[in-house]
N, C-alpha and C positions, 0 to 999 in steps of 0.2 A: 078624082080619077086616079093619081097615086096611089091614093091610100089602097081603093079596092086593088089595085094592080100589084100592088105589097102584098096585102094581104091574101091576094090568088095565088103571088109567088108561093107564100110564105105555107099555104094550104097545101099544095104540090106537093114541095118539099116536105114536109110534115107524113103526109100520103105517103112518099118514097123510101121515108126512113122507117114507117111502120112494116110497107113491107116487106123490107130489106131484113127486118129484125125480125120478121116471122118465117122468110127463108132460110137464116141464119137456125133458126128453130127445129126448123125442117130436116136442116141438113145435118146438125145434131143428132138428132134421133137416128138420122140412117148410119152415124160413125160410131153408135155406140153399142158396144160388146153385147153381142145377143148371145144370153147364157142357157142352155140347156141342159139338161138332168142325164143324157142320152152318153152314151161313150164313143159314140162315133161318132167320126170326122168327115162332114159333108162332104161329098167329090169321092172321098179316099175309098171309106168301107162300103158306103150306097148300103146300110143295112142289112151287113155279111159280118154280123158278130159274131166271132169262134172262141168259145171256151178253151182254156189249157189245161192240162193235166199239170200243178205245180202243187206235188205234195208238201206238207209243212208236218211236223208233228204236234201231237194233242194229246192228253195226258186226259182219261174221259174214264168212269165207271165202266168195268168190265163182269160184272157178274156171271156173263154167261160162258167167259172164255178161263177167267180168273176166280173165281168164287164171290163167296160173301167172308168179310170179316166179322168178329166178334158181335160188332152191332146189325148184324143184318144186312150193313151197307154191302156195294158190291165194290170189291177189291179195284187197285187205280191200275190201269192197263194202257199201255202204250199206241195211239191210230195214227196212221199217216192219211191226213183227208187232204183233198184236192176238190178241184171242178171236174167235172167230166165232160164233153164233149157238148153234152146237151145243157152244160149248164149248171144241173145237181150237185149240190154238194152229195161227195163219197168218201166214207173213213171205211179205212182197211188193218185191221189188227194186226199189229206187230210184237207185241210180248207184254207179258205181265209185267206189273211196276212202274215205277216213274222214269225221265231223263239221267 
């Protein structure tokens, strides 16, 4: 009579630690950093990404504003590109030659 009575304990127990360690499991997965590819900040933007206008300079073939050099290539011309509003990248020529 023991023995089974141990042994019923000892099943319980056994049962409570299983599923203690699967809660444990559970609750893991809900603490752990959900990574997203998105640049928005849940709550914050709600899906109202705006482009900035943040020209940078870029040193790009100008053939049509600058010519062609000797080999045909087209001469190196100065663009200040940025994003536009929509998003687009836009380069806007600034002078022949480099920085």
């Amino acid at each position: 009579m023991r023995i089974s009575l141990t042994i019923g304990v000892f099943a319980v127990l056994m049962a409570m630690g299983m599923t203690a360690r699967g809660g444990d499991d559970a609750l893991q997965e809900l603490r752990a950093p959900h990574r997203s590819e998105s640049l928005e900040i849940p709550g914050l933007t709600a899906g109202c990404h705006i482009c900035e206008w943040r020209p940078s300079p870029n040193q790009m073939p100008a053939a049509e504003q600058c010519g062609l050099d000797e080999n045909g290539h087209g001469k190196v011309g100065l663009f200040e590109c940025g994003f536009a509003e929509n998003c687009n990248r836009e380069c806007h020529f600034i002078r022949c030659g480099t920085l």
